[in-house]
C-alpha positions in Angstrom: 14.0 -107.8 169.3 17.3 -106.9 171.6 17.9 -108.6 174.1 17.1 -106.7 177.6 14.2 -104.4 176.1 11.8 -106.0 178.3 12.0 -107.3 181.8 11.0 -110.9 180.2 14.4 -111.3 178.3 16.6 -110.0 180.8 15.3 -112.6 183.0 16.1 -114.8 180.3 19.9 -114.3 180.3 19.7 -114.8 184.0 18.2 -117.9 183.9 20.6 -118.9 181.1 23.4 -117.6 183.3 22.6 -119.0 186.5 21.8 -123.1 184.4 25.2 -122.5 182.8 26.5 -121.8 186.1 24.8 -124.7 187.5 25.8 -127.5 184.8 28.8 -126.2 184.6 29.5 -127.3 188.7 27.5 -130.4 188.5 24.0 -129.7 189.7 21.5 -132.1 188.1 20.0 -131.3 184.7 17.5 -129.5 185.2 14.3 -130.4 183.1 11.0 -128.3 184.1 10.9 -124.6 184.4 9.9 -125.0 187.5 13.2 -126.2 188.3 14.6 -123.8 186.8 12.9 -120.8 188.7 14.0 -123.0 191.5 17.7 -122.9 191.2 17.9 -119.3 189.9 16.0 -118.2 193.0 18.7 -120.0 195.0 21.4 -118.2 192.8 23.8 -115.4 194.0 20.3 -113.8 194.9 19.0 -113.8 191.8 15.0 -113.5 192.5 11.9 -113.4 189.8 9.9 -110.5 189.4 6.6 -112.3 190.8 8.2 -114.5 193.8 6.5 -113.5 197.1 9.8 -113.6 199.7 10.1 -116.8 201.8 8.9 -116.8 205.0 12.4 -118.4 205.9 14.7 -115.5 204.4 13.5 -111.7 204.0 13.8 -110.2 201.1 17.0 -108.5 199.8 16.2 -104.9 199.5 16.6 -103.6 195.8 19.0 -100.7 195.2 19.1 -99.0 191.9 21.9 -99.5 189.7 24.6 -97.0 190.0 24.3 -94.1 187.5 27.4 -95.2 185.5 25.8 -98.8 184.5 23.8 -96.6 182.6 26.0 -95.0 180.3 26.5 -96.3 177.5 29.5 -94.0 177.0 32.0 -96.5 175.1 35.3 -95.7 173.5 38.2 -96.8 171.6 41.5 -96.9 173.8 43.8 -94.4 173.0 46.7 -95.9 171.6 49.9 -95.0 169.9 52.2 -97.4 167.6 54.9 -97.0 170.3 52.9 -98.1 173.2 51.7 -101.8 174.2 48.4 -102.7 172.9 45.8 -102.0 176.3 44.3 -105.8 177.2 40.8 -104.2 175.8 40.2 -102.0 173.0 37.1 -100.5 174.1 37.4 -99.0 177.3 34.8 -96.9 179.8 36.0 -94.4 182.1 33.1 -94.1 184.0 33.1 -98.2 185.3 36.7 -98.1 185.4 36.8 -96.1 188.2 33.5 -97.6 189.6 34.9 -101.2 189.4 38.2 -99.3 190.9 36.3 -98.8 194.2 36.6 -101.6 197.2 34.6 -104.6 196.6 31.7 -104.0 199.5 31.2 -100.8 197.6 30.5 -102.2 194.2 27.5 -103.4 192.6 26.3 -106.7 192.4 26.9 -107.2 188.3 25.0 -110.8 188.8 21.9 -109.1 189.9 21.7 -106.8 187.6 21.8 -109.0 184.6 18.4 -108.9 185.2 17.5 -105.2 184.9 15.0 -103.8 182.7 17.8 -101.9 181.2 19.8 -103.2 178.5 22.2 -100.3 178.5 22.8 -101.5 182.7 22.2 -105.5 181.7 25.1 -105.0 178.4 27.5 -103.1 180.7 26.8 -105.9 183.6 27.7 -108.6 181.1 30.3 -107.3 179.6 32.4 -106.4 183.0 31.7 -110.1 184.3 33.0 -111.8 181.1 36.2 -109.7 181.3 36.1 -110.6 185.0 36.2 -114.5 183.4 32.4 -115.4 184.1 31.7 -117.7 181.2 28.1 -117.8 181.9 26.9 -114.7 180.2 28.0 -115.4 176.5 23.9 -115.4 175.2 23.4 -112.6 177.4 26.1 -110.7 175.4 25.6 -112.2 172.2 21.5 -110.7 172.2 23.3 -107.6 173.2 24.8 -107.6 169.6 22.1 -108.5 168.0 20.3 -105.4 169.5 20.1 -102.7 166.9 18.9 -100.1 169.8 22.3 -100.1 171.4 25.3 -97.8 170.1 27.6 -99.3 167.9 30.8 -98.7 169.9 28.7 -100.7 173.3 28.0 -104.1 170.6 31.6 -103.9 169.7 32.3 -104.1 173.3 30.3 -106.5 173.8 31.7 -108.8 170.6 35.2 -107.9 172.4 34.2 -109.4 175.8 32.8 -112.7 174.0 36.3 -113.0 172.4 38.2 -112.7 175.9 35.9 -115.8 177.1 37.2 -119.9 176.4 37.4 -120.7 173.0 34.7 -123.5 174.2 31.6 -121.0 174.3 33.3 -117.9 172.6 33.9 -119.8 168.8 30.2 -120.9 168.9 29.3 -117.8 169.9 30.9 -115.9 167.3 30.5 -118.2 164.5 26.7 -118.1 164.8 26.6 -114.4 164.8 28.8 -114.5 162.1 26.5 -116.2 160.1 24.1 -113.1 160.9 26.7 -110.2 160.0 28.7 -111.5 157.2 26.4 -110.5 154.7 26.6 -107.2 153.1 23.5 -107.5 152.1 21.4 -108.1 155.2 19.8 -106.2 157.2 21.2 -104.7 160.1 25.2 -105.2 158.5 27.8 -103.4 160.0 31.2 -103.6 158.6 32.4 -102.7 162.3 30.3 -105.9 163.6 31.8 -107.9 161.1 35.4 -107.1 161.1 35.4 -107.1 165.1 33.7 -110.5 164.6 36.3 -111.9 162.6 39.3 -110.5 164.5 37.5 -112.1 167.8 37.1 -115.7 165.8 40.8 -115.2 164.8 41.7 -115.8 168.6 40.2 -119.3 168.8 40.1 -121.1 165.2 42.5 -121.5 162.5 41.7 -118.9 159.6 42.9 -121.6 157.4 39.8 -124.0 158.4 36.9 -120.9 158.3 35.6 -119.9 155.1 34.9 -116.3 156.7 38.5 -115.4 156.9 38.9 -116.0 153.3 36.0 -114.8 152.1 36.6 -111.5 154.0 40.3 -110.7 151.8 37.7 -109.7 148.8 35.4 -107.6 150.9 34.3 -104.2 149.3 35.1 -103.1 153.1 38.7 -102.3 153.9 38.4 -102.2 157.6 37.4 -106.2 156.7 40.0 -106.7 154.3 42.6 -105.8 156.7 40.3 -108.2 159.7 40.5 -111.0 157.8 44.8 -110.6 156.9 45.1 -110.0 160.7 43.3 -113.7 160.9 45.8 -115.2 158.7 48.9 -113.5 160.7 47.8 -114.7 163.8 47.4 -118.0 162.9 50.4 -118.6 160.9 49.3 -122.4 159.4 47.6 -123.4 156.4 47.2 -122.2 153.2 47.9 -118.3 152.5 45.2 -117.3 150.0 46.5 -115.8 147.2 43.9 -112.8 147.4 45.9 -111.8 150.9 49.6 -111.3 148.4 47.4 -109.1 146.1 46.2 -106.4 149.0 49.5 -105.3 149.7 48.7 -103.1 146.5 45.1 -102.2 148.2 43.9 -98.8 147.7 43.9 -98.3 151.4 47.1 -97.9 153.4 45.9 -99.3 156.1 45.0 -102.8 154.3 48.5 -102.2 152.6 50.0 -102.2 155.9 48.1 -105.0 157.1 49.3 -107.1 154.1 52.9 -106.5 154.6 52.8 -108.1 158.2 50.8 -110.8 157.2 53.6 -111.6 154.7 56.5 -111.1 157.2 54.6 -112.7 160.0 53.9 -116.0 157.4 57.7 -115.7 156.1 56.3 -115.7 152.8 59.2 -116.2 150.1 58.7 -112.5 148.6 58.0 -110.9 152.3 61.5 -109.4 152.3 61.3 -108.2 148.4 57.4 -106.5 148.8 58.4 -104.9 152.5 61.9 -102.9 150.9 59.7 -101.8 147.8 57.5 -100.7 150.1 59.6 -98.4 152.2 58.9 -96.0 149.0 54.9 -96.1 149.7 54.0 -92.7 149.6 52.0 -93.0 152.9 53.9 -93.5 155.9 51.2 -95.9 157.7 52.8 -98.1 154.7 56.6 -96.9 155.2 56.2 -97.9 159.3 54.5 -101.2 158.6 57.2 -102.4 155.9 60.0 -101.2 158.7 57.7 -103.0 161.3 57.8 -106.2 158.6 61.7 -106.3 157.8 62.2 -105.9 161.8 59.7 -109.6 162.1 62.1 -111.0 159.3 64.9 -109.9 160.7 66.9 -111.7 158.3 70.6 -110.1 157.7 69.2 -108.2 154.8 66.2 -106.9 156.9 69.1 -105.8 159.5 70.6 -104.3 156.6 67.9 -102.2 154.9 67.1 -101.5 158.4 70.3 -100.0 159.4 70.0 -98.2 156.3 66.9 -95.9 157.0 68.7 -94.6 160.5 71.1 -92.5 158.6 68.8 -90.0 156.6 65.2 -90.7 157.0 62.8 -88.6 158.6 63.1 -89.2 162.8 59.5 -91.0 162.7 61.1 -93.6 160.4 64.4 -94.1 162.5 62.1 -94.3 165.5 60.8 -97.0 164.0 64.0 -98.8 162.6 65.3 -98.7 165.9 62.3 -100.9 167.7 62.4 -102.8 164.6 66.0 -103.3 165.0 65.7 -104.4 168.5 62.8 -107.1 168.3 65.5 -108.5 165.7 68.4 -108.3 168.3 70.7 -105.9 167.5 71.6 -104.2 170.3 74.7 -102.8 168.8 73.1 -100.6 166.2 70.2 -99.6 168.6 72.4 -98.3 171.4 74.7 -96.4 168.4 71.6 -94.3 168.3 71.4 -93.6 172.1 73.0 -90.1 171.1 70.8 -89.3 168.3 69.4 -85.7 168.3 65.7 -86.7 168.1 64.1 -87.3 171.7 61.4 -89.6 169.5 64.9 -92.2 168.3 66.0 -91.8 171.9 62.5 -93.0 172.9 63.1 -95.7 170.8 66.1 -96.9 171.7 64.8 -96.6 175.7 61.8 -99.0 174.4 64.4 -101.2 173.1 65.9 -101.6 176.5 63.1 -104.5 177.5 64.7 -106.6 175.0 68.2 -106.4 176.4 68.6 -107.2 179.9 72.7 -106.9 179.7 75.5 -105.0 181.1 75.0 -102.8 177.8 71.4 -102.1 178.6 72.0 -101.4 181.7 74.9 -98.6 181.0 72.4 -97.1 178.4 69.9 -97.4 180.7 71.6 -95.1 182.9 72.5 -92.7 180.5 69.2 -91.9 179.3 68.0 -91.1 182.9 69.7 -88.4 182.1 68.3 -87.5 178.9 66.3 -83.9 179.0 63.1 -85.3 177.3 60.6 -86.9 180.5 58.9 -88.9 177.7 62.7 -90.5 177.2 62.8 -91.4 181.0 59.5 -92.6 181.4 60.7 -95.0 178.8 63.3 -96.2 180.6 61.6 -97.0 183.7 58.8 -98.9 181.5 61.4 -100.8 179.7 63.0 -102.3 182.8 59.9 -103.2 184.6 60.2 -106.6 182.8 63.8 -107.2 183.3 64.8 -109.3 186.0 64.4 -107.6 189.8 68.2 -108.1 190.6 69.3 -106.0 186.9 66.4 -103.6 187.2 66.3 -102.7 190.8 69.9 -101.1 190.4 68.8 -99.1 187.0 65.4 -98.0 189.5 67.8 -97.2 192.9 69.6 -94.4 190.2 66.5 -92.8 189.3 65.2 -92.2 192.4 68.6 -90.5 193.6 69.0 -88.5 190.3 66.4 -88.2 187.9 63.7 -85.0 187.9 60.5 -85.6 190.4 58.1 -87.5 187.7 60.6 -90.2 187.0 62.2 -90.2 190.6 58.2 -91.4 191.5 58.0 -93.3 188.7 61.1 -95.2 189.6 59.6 -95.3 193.3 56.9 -97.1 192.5 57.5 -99.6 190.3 60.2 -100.7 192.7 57.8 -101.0 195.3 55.3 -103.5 193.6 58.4 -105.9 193.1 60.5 -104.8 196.3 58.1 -103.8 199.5 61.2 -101.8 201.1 61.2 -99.3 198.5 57.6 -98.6 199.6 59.7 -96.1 202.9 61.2 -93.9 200.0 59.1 -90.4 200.0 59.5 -89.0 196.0 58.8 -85.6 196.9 60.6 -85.7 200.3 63.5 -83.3 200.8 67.0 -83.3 198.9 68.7 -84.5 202.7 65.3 -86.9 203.8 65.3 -88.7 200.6 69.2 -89.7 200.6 68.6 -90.7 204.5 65.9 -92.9 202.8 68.3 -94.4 199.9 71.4 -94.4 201.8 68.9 -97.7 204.1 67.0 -99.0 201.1 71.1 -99.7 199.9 71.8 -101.2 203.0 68.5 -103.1 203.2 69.3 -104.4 199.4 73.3 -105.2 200.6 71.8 -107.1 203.3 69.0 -109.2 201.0 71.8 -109.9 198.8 73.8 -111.5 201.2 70.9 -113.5 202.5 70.5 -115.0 199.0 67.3 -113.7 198.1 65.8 -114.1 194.6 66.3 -109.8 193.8 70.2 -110.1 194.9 72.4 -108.2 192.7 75.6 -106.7 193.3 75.7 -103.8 196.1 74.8 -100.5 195.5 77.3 -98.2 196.9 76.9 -95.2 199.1 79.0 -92.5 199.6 78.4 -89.7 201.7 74.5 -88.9 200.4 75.2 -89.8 196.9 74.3 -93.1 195.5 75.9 -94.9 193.1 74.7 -98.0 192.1 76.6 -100.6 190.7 76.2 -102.6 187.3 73.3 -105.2 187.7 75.2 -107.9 185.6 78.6 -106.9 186.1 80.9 -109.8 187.3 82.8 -110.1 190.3 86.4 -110.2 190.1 86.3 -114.0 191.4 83.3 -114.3 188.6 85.5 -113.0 185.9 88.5 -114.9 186.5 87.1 -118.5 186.9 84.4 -117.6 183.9 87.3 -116.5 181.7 90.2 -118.5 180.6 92.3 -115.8 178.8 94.4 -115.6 181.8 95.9 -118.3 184.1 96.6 -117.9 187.5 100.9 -117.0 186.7 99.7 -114.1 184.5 100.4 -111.2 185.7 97.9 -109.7 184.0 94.6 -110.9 185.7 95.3 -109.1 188.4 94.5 -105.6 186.0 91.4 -107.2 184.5 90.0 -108.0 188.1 91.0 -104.2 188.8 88.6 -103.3 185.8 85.2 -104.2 187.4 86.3 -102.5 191.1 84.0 -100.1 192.0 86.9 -97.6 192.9 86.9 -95.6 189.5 90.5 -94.8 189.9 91.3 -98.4 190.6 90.0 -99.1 186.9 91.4 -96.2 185.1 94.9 -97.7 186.6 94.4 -100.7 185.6 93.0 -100.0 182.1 96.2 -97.1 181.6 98.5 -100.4 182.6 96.8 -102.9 180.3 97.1 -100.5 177.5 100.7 -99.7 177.8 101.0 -103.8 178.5 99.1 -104.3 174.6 102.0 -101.6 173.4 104.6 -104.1 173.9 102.7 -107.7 173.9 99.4 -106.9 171.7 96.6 -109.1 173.5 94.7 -112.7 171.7 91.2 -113.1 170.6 90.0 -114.2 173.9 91.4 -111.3 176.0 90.3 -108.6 173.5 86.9 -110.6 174.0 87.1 -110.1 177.6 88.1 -106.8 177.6 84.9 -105.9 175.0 82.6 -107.4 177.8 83.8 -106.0 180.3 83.6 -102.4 178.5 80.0 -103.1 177.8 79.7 -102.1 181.5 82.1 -99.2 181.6 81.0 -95.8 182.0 84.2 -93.9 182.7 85.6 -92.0 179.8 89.0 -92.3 180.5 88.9 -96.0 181.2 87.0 -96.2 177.6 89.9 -94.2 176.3 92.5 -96.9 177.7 90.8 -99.7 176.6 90.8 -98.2 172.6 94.2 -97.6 172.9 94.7 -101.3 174.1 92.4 -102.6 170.7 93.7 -100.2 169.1 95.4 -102.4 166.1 93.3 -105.3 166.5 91.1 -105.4 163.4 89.2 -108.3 164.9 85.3 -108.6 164.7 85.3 -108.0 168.7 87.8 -105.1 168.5 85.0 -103.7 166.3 82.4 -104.5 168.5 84.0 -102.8 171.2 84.4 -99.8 168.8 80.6 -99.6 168.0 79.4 -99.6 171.4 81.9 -96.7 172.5 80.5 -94.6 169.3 77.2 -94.9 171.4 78.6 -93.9 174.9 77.3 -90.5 176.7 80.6 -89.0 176.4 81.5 -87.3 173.1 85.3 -88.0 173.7 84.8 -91.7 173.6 82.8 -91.7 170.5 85.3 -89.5 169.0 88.1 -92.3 169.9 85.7 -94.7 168.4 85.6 -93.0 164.9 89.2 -92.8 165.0 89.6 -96.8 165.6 87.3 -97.2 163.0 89.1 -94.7 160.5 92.5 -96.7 161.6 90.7 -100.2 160.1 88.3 -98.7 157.1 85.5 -101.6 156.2 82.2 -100.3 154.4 80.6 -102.2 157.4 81.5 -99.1 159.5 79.6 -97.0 157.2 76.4 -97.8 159.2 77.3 -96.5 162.6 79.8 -93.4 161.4 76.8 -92.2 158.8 74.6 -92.0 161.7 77.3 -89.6 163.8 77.2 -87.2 161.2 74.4 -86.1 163.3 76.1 -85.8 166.3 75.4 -82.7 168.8 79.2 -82.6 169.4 81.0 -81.2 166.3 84.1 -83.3 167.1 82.5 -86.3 166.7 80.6 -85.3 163.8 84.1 -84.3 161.7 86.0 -87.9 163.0 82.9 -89.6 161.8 83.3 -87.5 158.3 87.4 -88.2 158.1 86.8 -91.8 159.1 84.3 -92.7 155.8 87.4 -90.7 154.1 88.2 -94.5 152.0 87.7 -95.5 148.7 84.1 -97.6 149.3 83.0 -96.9 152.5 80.2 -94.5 151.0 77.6 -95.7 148.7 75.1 -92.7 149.1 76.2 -89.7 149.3 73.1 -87.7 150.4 74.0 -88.1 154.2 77.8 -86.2 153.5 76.3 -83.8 150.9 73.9 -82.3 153.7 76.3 -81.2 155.5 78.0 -79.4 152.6 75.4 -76.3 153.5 76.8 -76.7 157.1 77.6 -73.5 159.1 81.6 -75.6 160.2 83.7 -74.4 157.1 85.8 -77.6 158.5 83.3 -79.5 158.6 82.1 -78.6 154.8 85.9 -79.2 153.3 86.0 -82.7 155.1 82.9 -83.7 153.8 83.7 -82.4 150.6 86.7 -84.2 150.4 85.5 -87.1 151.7 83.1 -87.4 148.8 85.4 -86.8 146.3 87.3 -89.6 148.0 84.4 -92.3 147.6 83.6 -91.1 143.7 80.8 -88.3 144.0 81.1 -85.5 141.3 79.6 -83.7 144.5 82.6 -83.3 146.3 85.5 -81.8 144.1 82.4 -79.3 143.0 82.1 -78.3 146.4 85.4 -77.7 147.0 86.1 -75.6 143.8 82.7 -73.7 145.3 84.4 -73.2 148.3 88.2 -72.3 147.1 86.1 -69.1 146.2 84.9 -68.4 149.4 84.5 -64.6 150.8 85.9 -66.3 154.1 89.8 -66.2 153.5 89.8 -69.3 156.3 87.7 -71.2 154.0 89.5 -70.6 150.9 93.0 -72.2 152.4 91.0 -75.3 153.7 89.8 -76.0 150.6 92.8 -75.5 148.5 94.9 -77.7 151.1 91.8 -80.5 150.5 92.7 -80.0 146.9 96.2 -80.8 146.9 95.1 -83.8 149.5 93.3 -85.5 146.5 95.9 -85.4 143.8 93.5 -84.6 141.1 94.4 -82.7 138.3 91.1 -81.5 138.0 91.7 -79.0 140.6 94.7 -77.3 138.7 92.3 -74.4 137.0 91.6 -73.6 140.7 94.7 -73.8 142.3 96.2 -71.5 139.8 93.6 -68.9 140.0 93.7 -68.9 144.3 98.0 -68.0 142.9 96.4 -64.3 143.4 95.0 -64.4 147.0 95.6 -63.5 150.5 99.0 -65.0 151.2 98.3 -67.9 153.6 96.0 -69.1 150.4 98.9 -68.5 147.6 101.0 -70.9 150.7 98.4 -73.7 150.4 97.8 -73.1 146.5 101.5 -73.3 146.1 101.7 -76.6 148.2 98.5 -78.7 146.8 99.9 -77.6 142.9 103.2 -79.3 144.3 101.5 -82.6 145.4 98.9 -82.6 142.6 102.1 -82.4 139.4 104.5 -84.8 141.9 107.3 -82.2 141.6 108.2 -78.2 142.1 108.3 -76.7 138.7 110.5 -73.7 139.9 113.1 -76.4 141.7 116.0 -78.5 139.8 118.0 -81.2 141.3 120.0 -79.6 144.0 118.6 -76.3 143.6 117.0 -73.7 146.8 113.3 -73.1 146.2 113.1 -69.2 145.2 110.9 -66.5 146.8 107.3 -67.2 146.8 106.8 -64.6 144.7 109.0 -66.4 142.3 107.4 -69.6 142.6 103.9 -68.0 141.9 104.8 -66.7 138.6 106.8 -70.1 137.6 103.4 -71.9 138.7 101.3 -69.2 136.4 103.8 -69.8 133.5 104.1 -73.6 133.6 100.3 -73.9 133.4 100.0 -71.4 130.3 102.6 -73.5 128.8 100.2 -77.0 129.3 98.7 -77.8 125.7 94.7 -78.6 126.2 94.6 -77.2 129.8 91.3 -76.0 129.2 90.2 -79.6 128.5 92.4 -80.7 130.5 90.7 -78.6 133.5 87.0 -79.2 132.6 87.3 -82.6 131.4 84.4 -85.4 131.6 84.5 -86.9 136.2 82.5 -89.8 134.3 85.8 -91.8 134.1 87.0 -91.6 137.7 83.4 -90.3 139.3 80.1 -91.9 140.0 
């Protein structure tokens, strides 16, 4: 029998309650049950059913339980894989918002632990344990046993005993445990006994219960993947050998679940069973071997990773990008801050709680920007956890820019850390709410200055716009004392203190200057290092643009750097320079970030990123280059044609024969000048039949036949090139005079092409 059925048992659990309660603050034992009706009449007005009221103190008067202690109405919290778990899985709307109400108008859950109501007495307990009463864990603990409550209100329950000390929760679920680990009893639920062993997980090693291992060979999968979430959490002991064999399970989710066990335990083969698994055919699996490699975060992890954000579908970049960012590599996340799928950008916003920097905040900024509200609401989320003084700055910009649901977003969350913002009015008038900014600056100048723990740099304001400065960026006296690139008789530090002014012309000076200063005296390691950080913080275009040209033959691992943030920088000229410092120092390390521009919304950028992987190497799949062969750009096709054909894909010269026979005249030429760009002699047959064509493509033909043999087969030493005319037909008659030119021309690409 249930606990709570009959008034007798739910006095039961009050007794037990209010002796718990008693022990537990030093009372004396108590060893009658006279004494014990004693004490629990004495207890947060806990009274028996038969007591007469004492002459000395009147009887409480006994209300009814409110309606929604009743319901037995619970539910799974709805969840997605790229929100934060909620504290409690099982969640009820209806005490939610009763236990949201002031404290004199709710119920007293105590005194109701004594209802006849087990529905009301269940509900009670379970809202006091997660309130941390430790007193009711028999009271909840009959509640599972009870077989007349709904499944989804025991599971609750089971939950709430977890959340208690492990001192009274571990006995508590071991001995029911014993009870619901049986498939073979009566009353097994597999629900029960996964929830069971997920809530055990939290207070004993999985290593030291026979449950945990027992529960790897479970006909149940929502058990097999309980008991691996047992071993990844505790991380010590033995791995069974049963938990390496389920990452072949028949259900994805138990695959998945195996996969982060493996990662989470480093097991020697994680890294080897997570990239095989990146093929699973369901994409529960795909995500969770993404999620694994992002836990190992090993440089090959990094590397697979980086791999999936140049062609996979957007849910599996989304992924690679958090991934990428719990393994801290805030480079290749913000090089996606441009990508064209809102649910990436998303990502990379997410990613911003794990970097707190002068990057993070620039890319901060820019997304506030961004035209999907799911992308802002991001942001503001993602700096709630960084420090007051870097995220307050970031929150001061979204409530003077960003649409109404993020401007109130902004608002509030810089209330509950700052009480000033608490004037600001988010649906106030355009002139009203800079009135309001324009002081909140001025309050946060002034708290600054007094040293508070929130100070930060000063956000500026001018006229009714508000800009606010970098969170993290250094003061000119910061810069120079943290930095010794330059000593005081340079006259150089005085640029570099120019670069973090808050005068935007100030820096563009300054940068132009230090530019045209690298010209003549190219800069060391450590400046070029100084001038990447301080660039992290940039926002300016044309400063960016200076500060390229300064790095702009420095092939250093920082001059790199700096390129790889600018190809992740809002404006599209920037990442354009980027591409072409990265074209000017080819590396098949670049091949990560430029595959992923190939996508970029500005066409620009998207053909520098295609000329730049134009070098032997830099490509080693060629499905990223050969989408864009179906591109609507015909200059966007002939580069990534050629640049194919350049890194050894049969795909490319195909294309561009395909294309030399275009209906668009435009086309044709491109291609034919590509041709004669690649010096193959494949493309003779080609060249010589475009001989015939519109005369700007008989030019090109002409030309690339000209680079492709090394000479002009019209022209001796000394002589005047003839007519075009004349140098078709020599071109015509030269190539019917080559013996085997029909092998010649359709010969094997084996030898040169991959």
């Amino acid at each position: 029998m249930g606990v709570c059925r009959q008034p007798s048992t739910a006095i039961l659990c009050g007794l037990l309650a209010a002796a718990h309660s008693c022990i537990m603050s030093g009372c004396r034992t108590l060893e009658t049950p006279t004494d014990l009706a004693a004490q629990v009449a004495a207890h947060d007005g806990f009274r028996l059913p038969h007591d007469e009221p004492s002459a000395a103190r009147p009887a409480a008067v006994e209300l009814p339980p409110p309606a929604e202690l009743a319901d037995d109405g619970w539910a799974p919290a709805a969840t997605t894989d790229d929100a934060p778990a909620p504290t409690y899985h099982w969640q009820h709307a209806a005490l939610r918002n009763l236990m949201a109400q002031p404290p004199e108008d709710r119920p007293d859950l105590a005194q109701l632990l004594t209802n006849d109501d087990p529905v009301t007495v269940t509900n009670a307990a379970i809202l006091l344990a997660r309130a941390g009463d430790d007193t009711v864990d028999r009271c909840l603990t009959e509640s599972v046993r009870n077989e007349h409550l709904r499944l989804p209100q025991r599971r609750a329950a089971i939950e709430a005993i977890a959340g208690q000390d492990g001192a009274v929760a571990g006995p508590a679920l071991a001995e029911l445990l014993d009870d619901y680990s049986q498939p073979n009893a009566d009353g097994y639920a597999p629900e029960l006994h996964a929830d069971l062993l997920r809530g055990l997980a939290r207070h004993v090693d999985a290593s030291a219960n026979r449950y945990f291992a027992e529960a790897l060979i479970s006909r149940n999968a929502e058990v097999r993947q309980a008991g691996l979430y047992a071993y990844t959490i505790s991380r010590t002991g033995v791995l069974p050998e049963h938990a390496l064999e389920l990452r072949k399970d028949t259900n994805p989710r138990v695959r998945g679940a195996a996969l982060a066990c493996l990662a989470a335990r480093r097991h020697p083969q994680a890294l080897e069973f997570a990239e095989a698994a990146l093929a699973d055919f369901h994409l529960d699996v795909r995500l969770a071997a993404v999620r694994a490699l992002g836990e190992l975060g090993e440089p090959q992890a990094k590397t697979d990773l980086q791999r999936l954000l140049i062609h996979e579908p957007e849910m599996i970049r989304a992924g690679a990008i958090l991934a990428l960012s719990a393994a801290g590599d805030d480079v290749t996340v913000f090089a996606s801050a441009n990508d064209p799928s809102w649910q990436v950008r998303r990502s990379v916003a997410q990613s911003l709680m794990h970097f707190p920097t002068q990057r993070g905040t620039t890319i901060a900024r820019q997304l506030l920007a961004d035209r999907s509200a799911e992308v802002r609401r991001a942001v503001i989320d993602s700096v709630a956890g960084w420090p007051l003084g870097q995220s307050g700055p970031v929150l001061l910009t979204a409530m003077h820019e960003a649409p109404f649901a993020t401007r109130k977003q902004a608002a509030e969350q810089l209330a509950r850390r700052w009480p000033p913002a608490l004037e600001f009015n988010s649906d106030g008038p355009p002139e009203s709410r800079a009135e309001q900014l324009n002081a909140l600056s001025e309050n946060w100048q002034r708290t600054q200055l007094a040293g508070e723990p929130w100070a930060v740099p000063m956000p500026a304001v001018r006229g009714t716009s508000l800009e606010v400065a970098t969170a993290a960026q250094p003061s000119p006296t910061a810069l120079a004392a943290n930095h010794a690139v330059l000593n005081s008789a340079d006259p150089r530090i005085e640029l570099f203190n120019q670069l973090v002014a808050e005068d935007v012309q100030a820096r563009r000076t300054a940068a132009h200057q230090l530019a045209d200063n690298a010209g003549k005296t190219p800069f060391d390691a450590s400046t070029v290092a100084q001038l990447t950080e301080i660039a992290m913080a940039e926002t300016d275009s044309l400063v960016w643009r200076d500060l390229l040209r300064a790095t702009k033959d420095d092939t250093s691992a920082t001059a790199v750097r700096m390129a790889y943030v600018g190809a992740s920088h809002a404006a599209a000229d920037v990442r354009r320079l980027a591409c072409g410092h990265l074209a000017m120092h080819p590396d098949p390390a670049h091949a990560t970030v430029l595959l992923r521009l190939l996508d970029d919304p500005n066409r620009t950028v998207a053909l520098s990123a295609v000329e730049a992987l134009g070098a032997a190497g830099m490509v080693t799949d060629p499905a990223p280059l050969e989408r864009l062969l179906t591109n609507d750009d015909a200059v966007l096709r002939v580069a990534a044609a050629r640049t194919l054909a350049i890194n050894g894909f049969a795909s490319g010269p195909a294309a561009l024969t395909r294309m030399a026979g275009d209906a668009d005249v435009e086309t044709r030429r491109q291609a034919v000048c590509a041709m004669g760009q690649l010096r193959d002699i494949a493309f003779l047959d080609a060249l010589v039949g475009r001989l015939d064509d519109d005369l700007s493509v008989r030019v090109a033909a002409v030309a690339s036949l000209e680079q492709i043999v090394g000479r002009d087969v019209n022209v001796g030493d000394g002589q005047t090139p003839p007519p075009l005319a004349n140098q078709v037909q020599g071109w015509k008659q030269w190539w019917a005079e080559q013996p085997g030119r029909a092998e010649q021309a359709a010969r094997p690409d084996a030898a040169q092409r991959r």
